[in-house]
VEXDREN-2710 file (C-alpha; in Angstrom, 1 decimal):
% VEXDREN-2710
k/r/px/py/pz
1/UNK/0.0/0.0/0.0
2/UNK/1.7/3.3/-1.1
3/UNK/1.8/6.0/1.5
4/UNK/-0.4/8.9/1.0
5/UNK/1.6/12.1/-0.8
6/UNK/0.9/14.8/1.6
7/UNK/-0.2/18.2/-0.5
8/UNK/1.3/21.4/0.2
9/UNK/-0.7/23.1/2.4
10/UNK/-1.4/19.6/5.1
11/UNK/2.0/19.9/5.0
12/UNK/2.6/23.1/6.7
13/UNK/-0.8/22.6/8.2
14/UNK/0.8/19.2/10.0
15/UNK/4.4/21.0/10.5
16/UNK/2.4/23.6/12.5
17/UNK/0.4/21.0/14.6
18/UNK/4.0/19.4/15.8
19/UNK/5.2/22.7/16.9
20/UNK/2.6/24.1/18.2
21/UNK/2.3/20.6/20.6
22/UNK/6.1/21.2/21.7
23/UNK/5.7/25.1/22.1
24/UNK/6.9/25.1/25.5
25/UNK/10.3/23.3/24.8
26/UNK/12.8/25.6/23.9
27/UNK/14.8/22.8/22.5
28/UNK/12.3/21.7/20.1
29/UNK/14.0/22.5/16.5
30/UNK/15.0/21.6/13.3
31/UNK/16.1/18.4/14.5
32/UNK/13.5/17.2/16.0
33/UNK/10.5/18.7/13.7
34/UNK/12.3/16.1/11.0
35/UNK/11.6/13.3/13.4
36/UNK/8.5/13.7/14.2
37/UNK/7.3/14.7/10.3
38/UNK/9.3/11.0/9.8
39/UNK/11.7/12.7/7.1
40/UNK/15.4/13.9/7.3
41/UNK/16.8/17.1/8.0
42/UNK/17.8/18.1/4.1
43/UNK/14.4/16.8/2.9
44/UNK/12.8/19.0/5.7
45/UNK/14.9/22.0/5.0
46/UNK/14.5/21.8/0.8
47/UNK/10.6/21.2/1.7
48/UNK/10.1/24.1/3.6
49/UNK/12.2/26.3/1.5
50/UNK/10.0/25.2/-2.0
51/UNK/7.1/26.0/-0.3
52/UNK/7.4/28.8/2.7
53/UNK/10.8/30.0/0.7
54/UNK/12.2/30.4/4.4
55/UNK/14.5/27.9/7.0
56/UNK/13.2/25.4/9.2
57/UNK/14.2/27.3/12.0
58/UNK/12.7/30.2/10.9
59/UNK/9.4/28.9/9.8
60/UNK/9.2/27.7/13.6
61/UNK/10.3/31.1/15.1
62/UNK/7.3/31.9/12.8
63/UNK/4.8/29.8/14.6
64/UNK/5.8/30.6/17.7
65/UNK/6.0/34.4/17.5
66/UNK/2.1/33.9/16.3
67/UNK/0.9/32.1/19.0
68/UNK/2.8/34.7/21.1
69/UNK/0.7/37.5/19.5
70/UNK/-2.4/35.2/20.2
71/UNK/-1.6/35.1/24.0
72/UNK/-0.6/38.8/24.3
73/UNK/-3.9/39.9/22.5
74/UNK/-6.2/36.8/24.4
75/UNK/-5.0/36.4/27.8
76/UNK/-3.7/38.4/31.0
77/UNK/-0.2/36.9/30.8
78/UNK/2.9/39.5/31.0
79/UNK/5.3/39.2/28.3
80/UNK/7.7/37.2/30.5
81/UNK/4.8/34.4/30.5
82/UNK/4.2/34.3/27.2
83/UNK/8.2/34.1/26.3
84/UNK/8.1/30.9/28.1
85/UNK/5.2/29.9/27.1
86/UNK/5.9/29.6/23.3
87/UNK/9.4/28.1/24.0
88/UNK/11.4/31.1/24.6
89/UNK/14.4/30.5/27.0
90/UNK/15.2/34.5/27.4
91/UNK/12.5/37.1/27.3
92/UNK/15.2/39.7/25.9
93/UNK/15.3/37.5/23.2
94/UNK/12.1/37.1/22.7
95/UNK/11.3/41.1/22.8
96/UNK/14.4/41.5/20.1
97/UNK/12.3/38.5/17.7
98/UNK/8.8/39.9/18.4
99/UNK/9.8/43.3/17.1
100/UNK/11.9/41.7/14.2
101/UNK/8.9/40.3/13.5
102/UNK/5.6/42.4/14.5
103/UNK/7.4/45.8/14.1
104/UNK/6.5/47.1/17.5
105/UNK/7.8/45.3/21.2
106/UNK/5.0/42.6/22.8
107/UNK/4.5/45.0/25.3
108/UNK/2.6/47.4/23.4
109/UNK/0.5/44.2/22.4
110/UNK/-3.5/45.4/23.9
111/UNK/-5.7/42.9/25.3
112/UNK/-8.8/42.4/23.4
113/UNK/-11.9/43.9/25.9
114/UNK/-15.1/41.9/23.7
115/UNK/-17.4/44.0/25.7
116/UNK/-16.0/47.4/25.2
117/UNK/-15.3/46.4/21.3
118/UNK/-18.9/45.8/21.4
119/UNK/-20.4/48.9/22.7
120/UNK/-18.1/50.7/20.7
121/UNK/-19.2/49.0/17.7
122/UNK/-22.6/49.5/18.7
123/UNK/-22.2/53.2/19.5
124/UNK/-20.6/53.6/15.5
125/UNK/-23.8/51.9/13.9
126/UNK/-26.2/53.4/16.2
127/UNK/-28.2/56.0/13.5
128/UNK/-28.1/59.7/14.8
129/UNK/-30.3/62.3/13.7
130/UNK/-29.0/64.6/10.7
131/UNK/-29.3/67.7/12.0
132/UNK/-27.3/66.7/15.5
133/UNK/-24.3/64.8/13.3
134/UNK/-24.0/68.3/11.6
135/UNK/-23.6/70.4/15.3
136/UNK/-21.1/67.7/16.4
137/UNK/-19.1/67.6/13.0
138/UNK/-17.8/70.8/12.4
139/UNK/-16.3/72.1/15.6
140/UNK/-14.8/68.1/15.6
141/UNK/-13.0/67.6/12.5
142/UNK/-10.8/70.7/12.9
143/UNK/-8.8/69.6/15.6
144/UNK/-8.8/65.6/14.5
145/UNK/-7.2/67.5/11.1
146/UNK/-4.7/69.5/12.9
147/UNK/-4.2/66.1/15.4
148/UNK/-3.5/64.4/12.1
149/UNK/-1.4/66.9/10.8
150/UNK/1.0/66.5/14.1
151/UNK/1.3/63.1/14.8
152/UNK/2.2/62.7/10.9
153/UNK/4.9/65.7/11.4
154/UNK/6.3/63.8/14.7
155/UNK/6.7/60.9/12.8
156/UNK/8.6/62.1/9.8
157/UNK/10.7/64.3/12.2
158/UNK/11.7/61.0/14.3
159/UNK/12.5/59.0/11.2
160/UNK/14.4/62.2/9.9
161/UNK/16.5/61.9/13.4
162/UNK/16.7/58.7/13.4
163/UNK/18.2/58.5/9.4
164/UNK/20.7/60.9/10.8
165/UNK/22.0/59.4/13.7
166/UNK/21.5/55.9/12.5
167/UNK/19.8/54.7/15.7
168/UNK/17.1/55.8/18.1
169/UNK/18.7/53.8/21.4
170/UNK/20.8/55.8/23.3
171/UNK/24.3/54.7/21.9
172/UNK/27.5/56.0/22.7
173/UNK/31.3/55.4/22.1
174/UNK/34.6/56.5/24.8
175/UNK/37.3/57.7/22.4
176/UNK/41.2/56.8/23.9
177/UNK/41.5/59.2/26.3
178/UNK/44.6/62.2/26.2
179/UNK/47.5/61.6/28.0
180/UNK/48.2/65.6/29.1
181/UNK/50.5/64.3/32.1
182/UNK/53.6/65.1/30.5
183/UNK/54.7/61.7/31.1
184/UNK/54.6/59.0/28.3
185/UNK/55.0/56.4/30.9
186/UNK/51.2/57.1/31.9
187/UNK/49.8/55.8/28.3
188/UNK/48.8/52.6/30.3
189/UNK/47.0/54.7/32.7
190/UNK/45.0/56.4/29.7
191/UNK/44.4/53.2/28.1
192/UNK/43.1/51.7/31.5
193/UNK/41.0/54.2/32.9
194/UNK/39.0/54.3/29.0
195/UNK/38.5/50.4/29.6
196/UNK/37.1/50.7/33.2
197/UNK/34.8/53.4/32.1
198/UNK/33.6/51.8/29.1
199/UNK/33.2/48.5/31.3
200/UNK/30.9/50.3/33.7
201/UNK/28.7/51.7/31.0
202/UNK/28.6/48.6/29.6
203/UNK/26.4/47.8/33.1
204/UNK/23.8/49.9/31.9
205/UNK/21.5/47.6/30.2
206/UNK/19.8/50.4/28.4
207/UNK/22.7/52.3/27.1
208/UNK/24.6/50.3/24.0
209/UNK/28.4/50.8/24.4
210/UNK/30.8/50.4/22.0
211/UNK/34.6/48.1/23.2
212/UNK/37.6/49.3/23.0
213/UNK/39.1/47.6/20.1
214/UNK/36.7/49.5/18.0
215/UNK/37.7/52.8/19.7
216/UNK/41.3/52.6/19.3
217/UNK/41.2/53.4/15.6
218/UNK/40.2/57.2/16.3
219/UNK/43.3/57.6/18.9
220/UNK/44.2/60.8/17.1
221/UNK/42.5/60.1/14.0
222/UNK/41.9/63.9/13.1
223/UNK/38.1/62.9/11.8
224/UNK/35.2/64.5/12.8
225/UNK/33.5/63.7/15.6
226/UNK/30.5/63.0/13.4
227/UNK/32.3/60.9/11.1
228/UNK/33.8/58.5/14.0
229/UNK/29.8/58.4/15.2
230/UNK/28.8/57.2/11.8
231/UNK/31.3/54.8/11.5
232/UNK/30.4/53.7/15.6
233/UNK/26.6/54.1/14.8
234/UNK/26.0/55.8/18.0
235/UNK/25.0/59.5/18.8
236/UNK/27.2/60.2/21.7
237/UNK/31.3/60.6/22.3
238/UNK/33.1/60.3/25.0
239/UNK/36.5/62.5/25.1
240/UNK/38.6/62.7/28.0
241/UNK/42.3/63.3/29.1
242/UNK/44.1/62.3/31.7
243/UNK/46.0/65.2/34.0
244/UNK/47.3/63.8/36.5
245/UNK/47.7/59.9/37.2
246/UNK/50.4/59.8/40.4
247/UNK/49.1/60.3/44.2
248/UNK/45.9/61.6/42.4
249/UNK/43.6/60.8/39.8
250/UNK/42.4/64.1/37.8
251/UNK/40.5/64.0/34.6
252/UNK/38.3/66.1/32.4
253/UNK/35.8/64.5/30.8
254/UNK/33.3/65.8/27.9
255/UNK/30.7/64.0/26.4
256/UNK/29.0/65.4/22.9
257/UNK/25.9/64.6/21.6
258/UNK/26.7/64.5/17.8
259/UNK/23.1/64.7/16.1
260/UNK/21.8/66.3/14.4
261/UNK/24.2/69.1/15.8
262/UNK/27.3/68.4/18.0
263/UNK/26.4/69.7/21.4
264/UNK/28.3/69.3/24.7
265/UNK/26.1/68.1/27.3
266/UNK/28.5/67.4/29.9
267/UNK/32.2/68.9/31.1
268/UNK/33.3/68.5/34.0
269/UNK/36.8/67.8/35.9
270/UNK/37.3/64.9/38.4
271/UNK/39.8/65.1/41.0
272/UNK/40.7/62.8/43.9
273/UNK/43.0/60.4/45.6
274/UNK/44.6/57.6/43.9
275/UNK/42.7/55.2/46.5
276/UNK/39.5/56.6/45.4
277/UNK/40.0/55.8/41.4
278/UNK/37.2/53.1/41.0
279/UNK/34.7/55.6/43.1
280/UNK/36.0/58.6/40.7
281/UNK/35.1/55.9/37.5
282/UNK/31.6/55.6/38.7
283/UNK/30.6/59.3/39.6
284/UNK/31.7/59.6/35.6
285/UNK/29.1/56.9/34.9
286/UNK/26.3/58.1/37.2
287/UNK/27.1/62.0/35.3
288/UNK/26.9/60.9/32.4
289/UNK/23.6/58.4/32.8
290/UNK/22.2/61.6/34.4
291/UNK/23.0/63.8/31.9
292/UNK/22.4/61.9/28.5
293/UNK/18.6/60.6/30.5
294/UNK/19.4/57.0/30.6
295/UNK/17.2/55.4/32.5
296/UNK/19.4/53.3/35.6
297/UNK/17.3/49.9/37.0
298/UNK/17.5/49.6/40.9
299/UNK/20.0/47.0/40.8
300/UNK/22.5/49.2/38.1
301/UNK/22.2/52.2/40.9
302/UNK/23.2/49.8/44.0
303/UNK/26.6/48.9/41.6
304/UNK/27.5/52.0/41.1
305/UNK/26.9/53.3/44.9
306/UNK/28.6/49.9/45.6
307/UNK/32.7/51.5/45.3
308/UNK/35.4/50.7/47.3
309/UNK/39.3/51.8/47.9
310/UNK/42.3/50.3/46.4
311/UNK/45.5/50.2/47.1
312/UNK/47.4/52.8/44.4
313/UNK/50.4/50.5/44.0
314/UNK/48.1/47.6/43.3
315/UNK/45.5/49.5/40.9
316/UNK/48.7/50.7/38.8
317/UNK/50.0/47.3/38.7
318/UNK/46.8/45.9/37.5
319/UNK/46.1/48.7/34.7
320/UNK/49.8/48.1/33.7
321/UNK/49.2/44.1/33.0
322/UNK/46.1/44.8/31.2
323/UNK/47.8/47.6/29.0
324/UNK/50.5/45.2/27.9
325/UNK/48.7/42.0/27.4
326/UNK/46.5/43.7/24.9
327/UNK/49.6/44.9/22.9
328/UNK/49.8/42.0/21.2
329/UNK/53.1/40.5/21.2
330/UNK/54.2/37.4/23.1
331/UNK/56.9/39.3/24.6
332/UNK/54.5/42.2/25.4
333/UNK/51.5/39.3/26.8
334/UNK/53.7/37.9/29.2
335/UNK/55.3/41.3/30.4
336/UNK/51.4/42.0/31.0
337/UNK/51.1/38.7/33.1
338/UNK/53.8/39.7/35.4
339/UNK/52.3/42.9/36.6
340/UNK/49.2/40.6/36.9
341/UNK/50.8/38.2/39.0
342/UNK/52.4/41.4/40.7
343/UNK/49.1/43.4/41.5
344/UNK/47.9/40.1/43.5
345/UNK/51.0/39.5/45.2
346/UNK/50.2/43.0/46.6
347/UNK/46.7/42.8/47.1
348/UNK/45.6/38.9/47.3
349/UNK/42.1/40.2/48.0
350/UNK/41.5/42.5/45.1
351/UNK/39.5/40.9/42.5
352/UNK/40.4/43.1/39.9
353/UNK/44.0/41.2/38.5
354/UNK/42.3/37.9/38.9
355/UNK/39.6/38.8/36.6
356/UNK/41.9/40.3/34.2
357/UNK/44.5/37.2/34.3
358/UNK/41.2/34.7/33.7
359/UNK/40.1/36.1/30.9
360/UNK/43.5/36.6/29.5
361/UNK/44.4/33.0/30.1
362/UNK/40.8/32.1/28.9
363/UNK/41.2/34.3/25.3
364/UNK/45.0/35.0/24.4
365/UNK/47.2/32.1/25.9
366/UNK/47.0/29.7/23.2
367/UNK/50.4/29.8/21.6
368/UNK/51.7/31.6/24.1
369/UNK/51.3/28.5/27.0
370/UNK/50.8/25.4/27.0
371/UNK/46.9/25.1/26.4
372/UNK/46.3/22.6/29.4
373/UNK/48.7/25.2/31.7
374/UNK/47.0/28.3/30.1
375/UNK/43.1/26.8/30.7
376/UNK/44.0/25.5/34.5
377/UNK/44.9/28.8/35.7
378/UNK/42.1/30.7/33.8
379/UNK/40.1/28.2/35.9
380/UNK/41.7/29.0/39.3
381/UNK/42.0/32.6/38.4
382/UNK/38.2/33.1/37.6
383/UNK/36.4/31.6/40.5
384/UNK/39.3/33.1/42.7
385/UNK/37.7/36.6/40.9
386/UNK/33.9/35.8/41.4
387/UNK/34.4/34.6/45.2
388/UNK/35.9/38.4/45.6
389/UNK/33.6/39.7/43.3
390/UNK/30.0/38.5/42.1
391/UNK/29.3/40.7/39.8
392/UNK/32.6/40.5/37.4
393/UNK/31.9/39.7/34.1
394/UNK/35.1/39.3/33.0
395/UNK/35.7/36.5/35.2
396/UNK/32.0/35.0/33.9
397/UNK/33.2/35.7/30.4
398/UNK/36.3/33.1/31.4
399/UNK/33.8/30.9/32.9
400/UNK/31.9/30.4/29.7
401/UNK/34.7/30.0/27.4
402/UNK/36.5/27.3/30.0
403/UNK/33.1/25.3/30.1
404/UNK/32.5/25.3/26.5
405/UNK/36.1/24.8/25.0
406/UNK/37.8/22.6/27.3
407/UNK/35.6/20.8/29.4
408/UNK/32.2/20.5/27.3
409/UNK/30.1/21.0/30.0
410/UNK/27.2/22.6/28.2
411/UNK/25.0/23.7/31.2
412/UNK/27.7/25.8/33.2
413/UNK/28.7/27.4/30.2
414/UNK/25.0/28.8/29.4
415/UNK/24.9/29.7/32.9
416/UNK/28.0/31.4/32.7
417/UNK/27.5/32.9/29.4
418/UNK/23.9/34.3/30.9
419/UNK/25.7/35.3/33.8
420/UNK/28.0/37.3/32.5
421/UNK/25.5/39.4/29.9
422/UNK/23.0/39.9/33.1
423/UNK/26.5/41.7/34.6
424/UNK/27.6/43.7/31.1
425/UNK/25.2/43.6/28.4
426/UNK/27.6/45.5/26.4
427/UNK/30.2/42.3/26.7
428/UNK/30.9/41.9/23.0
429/UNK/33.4/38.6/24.0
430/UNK/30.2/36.8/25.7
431/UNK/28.1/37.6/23.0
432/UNK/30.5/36.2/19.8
433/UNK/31.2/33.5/21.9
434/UNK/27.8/32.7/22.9
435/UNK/26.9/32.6/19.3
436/UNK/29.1/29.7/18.8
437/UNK/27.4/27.6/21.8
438/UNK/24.0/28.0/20.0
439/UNK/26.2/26.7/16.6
440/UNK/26.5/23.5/18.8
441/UNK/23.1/22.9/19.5
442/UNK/22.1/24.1/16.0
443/UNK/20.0/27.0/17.0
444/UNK/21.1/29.6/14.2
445/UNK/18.6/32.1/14.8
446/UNK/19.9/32.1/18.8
447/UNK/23.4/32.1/17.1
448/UNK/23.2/35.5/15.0
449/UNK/21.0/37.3/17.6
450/UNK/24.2/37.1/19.6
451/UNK/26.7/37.1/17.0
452/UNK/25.0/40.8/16.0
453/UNK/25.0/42.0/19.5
454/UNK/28.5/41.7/19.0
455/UNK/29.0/43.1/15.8
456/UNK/26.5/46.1/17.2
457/UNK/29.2/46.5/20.3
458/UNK/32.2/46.2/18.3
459/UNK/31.4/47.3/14.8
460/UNK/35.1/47.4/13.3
461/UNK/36.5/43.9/14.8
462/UNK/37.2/42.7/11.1
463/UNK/36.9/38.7/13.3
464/UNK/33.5/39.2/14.7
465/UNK/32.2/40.7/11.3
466/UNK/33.3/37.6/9.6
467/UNK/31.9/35.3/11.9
468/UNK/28.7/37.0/11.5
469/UNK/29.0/36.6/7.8
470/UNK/29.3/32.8/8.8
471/UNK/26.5/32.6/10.5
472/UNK/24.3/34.0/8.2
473/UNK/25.1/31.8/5.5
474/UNK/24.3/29.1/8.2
475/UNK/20.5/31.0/8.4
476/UNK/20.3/30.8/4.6
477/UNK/20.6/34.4/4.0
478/UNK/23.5/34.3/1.5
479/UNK/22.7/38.0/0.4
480/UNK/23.5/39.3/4.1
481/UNK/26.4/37.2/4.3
482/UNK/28.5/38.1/1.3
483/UNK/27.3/41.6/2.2
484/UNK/28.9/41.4/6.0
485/UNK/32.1/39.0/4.6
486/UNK/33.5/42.1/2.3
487/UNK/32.9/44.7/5.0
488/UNK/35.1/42.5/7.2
489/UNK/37.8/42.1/4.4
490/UNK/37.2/46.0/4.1
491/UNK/38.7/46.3/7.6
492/UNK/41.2/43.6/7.6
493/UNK/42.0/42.1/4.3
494/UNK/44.2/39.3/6.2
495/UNK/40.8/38.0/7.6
496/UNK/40.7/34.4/5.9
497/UNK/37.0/33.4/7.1
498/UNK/35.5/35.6/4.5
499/UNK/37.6/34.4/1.6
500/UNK/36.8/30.9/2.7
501/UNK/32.9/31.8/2.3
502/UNK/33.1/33.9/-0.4
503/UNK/34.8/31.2/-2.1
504/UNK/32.1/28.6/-1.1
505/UNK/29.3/30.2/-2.1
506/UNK/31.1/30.8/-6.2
507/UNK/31.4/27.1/-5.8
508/UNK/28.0/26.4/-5.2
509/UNK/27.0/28.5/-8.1
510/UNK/29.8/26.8/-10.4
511/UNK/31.6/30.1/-10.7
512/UNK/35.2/28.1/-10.7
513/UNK/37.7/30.8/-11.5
514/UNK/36.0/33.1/-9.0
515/UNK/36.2/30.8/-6.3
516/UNK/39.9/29.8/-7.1
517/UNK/40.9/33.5/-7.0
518/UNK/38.9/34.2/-3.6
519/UNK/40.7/30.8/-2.5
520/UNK/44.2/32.2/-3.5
521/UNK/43.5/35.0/-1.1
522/UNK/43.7/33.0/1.7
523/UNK/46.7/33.4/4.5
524/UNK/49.3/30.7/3.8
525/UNK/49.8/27.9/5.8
526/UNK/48.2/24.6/5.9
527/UNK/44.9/25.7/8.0
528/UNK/43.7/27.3/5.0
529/UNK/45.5/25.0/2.2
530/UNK/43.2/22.9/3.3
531/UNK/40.4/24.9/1.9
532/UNK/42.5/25.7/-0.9
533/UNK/42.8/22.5/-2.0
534/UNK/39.1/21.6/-1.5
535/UNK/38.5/24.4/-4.0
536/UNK/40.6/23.3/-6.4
537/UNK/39.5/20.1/-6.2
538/UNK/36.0/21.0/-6.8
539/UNK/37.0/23.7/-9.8
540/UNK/38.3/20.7/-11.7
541/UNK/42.2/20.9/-11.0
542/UNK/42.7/17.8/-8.9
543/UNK/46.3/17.9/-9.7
544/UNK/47.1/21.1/-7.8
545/UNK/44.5/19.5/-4.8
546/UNK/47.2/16.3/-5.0
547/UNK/50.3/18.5/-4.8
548/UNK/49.2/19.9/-1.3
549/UNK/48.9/16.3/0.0
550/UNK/51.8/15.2/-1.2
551/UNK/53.0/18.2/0.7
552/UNK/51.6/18.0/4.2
553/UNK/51.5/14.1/4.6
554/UNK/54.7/13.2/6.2
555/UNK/54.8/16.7/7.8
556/UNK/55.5/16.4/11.8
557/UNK/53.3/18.4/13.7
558/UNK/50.6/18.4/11.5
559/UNK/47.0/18.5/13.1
560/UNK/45.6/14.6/11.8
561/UNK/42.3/15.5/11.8
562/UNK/42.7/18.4/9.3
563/UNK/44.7/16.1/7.4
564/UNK/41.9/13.6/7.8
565/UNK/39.9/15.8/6.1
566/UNK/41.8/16.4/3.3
567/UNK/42.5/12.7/2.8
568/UNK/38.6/12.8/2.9
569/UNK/37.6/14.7/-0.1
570/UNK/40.5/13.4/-2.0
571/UNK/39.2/9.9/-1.6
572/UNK/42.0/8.9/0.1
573/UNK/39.8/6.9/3.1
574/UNK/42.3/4.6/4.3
575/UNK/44.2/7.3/5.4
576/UNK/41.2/9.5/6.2
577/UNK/40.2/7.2/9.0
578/UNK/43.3/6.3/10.5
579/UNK/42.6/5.5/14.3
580/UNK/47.0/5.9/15.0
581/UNK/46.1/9.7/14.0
582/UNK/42.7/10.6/15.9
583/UNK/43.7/13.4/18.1
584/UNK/42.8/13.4/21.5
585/UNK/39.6/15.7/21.0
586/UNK/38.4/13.5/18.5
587/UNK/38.9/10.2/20.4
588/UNK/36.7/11.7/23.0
589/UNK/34.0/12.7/21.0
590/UNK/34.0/9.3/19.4
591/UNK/33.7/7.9/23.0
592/UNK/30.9/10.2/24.1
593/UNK/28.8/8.8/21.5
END
């Protein structure tokens, strides 16, 4: 007996019946829609596409943001409810997809009253006589028309402000700060007192804050401040030097609104002991919160209120690590650990160092340590942090990658990862990070919401631009992603991620010699020969595919499992599966399952 041929429509119809009976598991996807329809993933995906001309994933955001609407307009639940209720883990995420979505946030969702719709319906059809419709007409429709004529003019005048400042959330960007010391030697000072400021504005959950790294490219740039906002997307600039930085801190800060005319809205000097520095950094904050109207949540005001002393010898210490481990250099990174190691050795009980040497163990000591060395004492360093201190982020940011990286322990390093974004929203590390846990678990749409937040809070890191690209071609939105891999080779033309996809995608539409010269582009070495090969390969020129196995195979040191992989697509399976050269990563996964 042949199975009945579903149409079209019972299709979606029956696709929509499955979600809608697993609404309230968050970890009901792609995956398991295939299962339960009884077909596979591809067939799914190619099925859905034909018909809805969208993902898999996306067609089930779809169903659930419209039950969402249902619930909003049909019941008394708050919008935290209803996140939960149609499968959302995170209510923030699920405001960010309704408005995606709906155009407007769920809170602005009314309940439908059936009485009052009623009574108003009635009242409209209810005949009136003619003479009384005439009285009440002409005194109304004048001010309805000039009521009209307003709320159309206050539209068209926020759209004009927002086209000119390129966002309508309050946005704004801390530019390197002047060292007018005199002394060179207080550059680090600078450096770190920009970074601690920008860290505590990155508290405010309703202020977006742009890092450092994409700061640093205006130190003395000479550009107009409105030209650095446009390029940061954000309305407001930070400028500040530095005046004194030995038994006292003294700074002058300004901050500029830059649309649609600069404007100062706050200058002010700051003056006090060297004990005092973190108290002096959050009276900056709490000015310029006050100043630019950004609304503060109860907890955000106890942080700030929350300061403390440090010793002067110990806070220079620490700001001096952190200067120097983000120089760059190996020789520069592990000058920066010792002034780490210092700053504790003076203080045991400030959290501040530990933080810093966590995350720096966590993020920069591959290469530079041994990995099982480096990933111990990012461990030890971070929990040392968050015992002293709760609420660092940094430390959480450690956390997350430790968990996820190393020890593949999936549930800490959500917790972590959530953790540290309750701390700093503005945490641009957490969020391209967190991207990649949702990669794991294959939940795309989770995956760019995150890796855009980190584009959005570092907008010229030429890496988090191209993993963005990545992830959109992931969501099927090729368009977007070709789009967002040439602005990252616009700022760093040594990126090899977008060469990689930009190369893929002219192989999938058989446009060889384009994808060869993309692939040609790529950083030498055998991480990306790898991909070169593979293109060649497919482009028809085996031989040249050959010639860099013939030149890697009896390589020592060469990662197996890339070369694995290469012996893959060449054919080559008796090498390709060679159990003598799983690496240990591998051989685990292989046991896990």
């Amino acid at each position: 007996m042949k199975r009945r041929q579903f149409s079209d429509s019972e299709f979606v119809d029956r696709l929509n019946q499955i979600i809608e009976a697993n609404l309230k598991d968050e970890n009901f996807g792609v995956s398991e829609l295939a299962r339960e329809i009884g077909t596979s993933r591809t067939n799914l995906y190619q099925k859905v596409k034909s018909i809805r001309h969208m993902s898999v994933s996306r067609f089930i955001s779809e169903v659930r943001l419209k039950k969402a609407m249902e619930l909003l307009k049909q019941t008394s639940q708050n919008v935290s409810e209803v996140a939960y209720e149609v499968g959302f883990g995170s209510p923030t995420y699920f405001i960010k997809c309704f408005h995606d979505y709906y155009g407007f946030p769920p809170g602005e969702v009314k309940h439908e009253n059936r009485e009052e719709t009623e009574k108003a319906e009635q009242l409209i059809e209810k005949p009136e006589p003619i003479l009384q419709k005439r009285r009440i007409r002409k005194p109304f429709i004048i001010p309805v028309f000039i009521l009209v004529i307003l709320i159309s003019f206050s539209v068209f005048l926020t759209k004009y402000l927002s086209s000119r400042n390129g966002k309508t959330e309050k946005s704004i960007a801390v530019l390197p700060l002047h060292n007018l010391t005199g002394n060179p030697d207080n550059d680090y000072f600078a450096d770190g007192l920009q970074d601690a400021i920008i860290g505590e504005l990155g508290q405010i959950s309703s202020l977006r804050v742009i890092s450092r790294t994409s700061t640093l490219r205006f130190r003395d740039s000479g550009l107009m401040l409105k030209d650095i906002a446009n390029q940061l997307g954000v309305g407001m600039i930070m400028e500040a030097s530095l005046i004194g930085a030995s038994d006292s801190i003294h700074v002058l800060v300004q901050v500029i609104d830059v649309f649609p005319k600069e404007r100062h809205i706050l200058a002010k000097e700051y003056n006090d002991v060297m004990k005092n520095a973190l108290s002096v950094q959050s009276i900056v904050v709490k000015d310029i919160a006050q100043t630019t109207r950004v609304k503060l949540t109860n907890s955000e005001e106890e942080k700030l209120d929350q300061v403390r002393t440090v010793n002067p010898e110990t806070y220079k210490a620490y700001l001096r690590g952190m200067y120097y481990v983000q120089q760059g250099s190996k020789d520069e990174y592990a000058k920066g650990i010792g002034y780490l190691q210092e700053a504790i050795k003076k203080d045991p009980g400030d959290p501040l160092a530990y933080a810093g040497l966590a995350l720096c163990y966590a993020t920069k000591g591959h290469g530079v340590l041994d990995p099982d060395e480096s990933f111990r004492r990012a461990m030890n360093a971070a929990q040392k942090a968050i015992k002293l201190d709760p609420n660092s982020d940094e430390a959480f940011t450690a956390l997350s990658l430790l968990y996820m990286d190393v020890e593949w322990n999936w549930k800490k390093a959500r917790e972590s990862f959530e953790q540290a974004l309750a701390v700093n929203p503005n945490n641009s590390i957490a969020h391209a990070n967190y991207a990649w846990y949702y990669v794991l678990f294959n939940d795309i749409d989770k995956a760019v919401y995150h890796g855009e937040q980190a584009v959005k809070n570092d907008p010229l890191s030429s890496s988090y631009q191209a993993w963005l690209a990545l992830l959109y071609r992931n969501q099927g939105q090729e368009d977007k992603a070709i789009a967002t891999a040439k602005h990252a080779l616009e700022l760093n033309k040594k990126q090899g991620y977008p060469w990689v996809l930009l190369s893929d995608v002219a192989l999938e539409h058989k446009q060889f010699d384009q994808a060869i010269d993309y692939a040609e582009h790529l950083p030498k070495g055998f991480y990306w020969d790898l991909t070169r090969g593979y293109t060649y390969l497919k482009a028809g020129q085996r031989d040249k595919a050959v010639a860099f196995w013939d030149q890697y195979k009896n390589k020592p040191n060469i990662n197996p499992c890339l070369l694995g992989m290469m012996a893959a697509y060449l054919g080559y399976t008796d090498k390709a599966f060679d159990p003598k050269a799983l690496p240990r990563t591998l051989y685990r996964l292989l046991q896990l399952h």
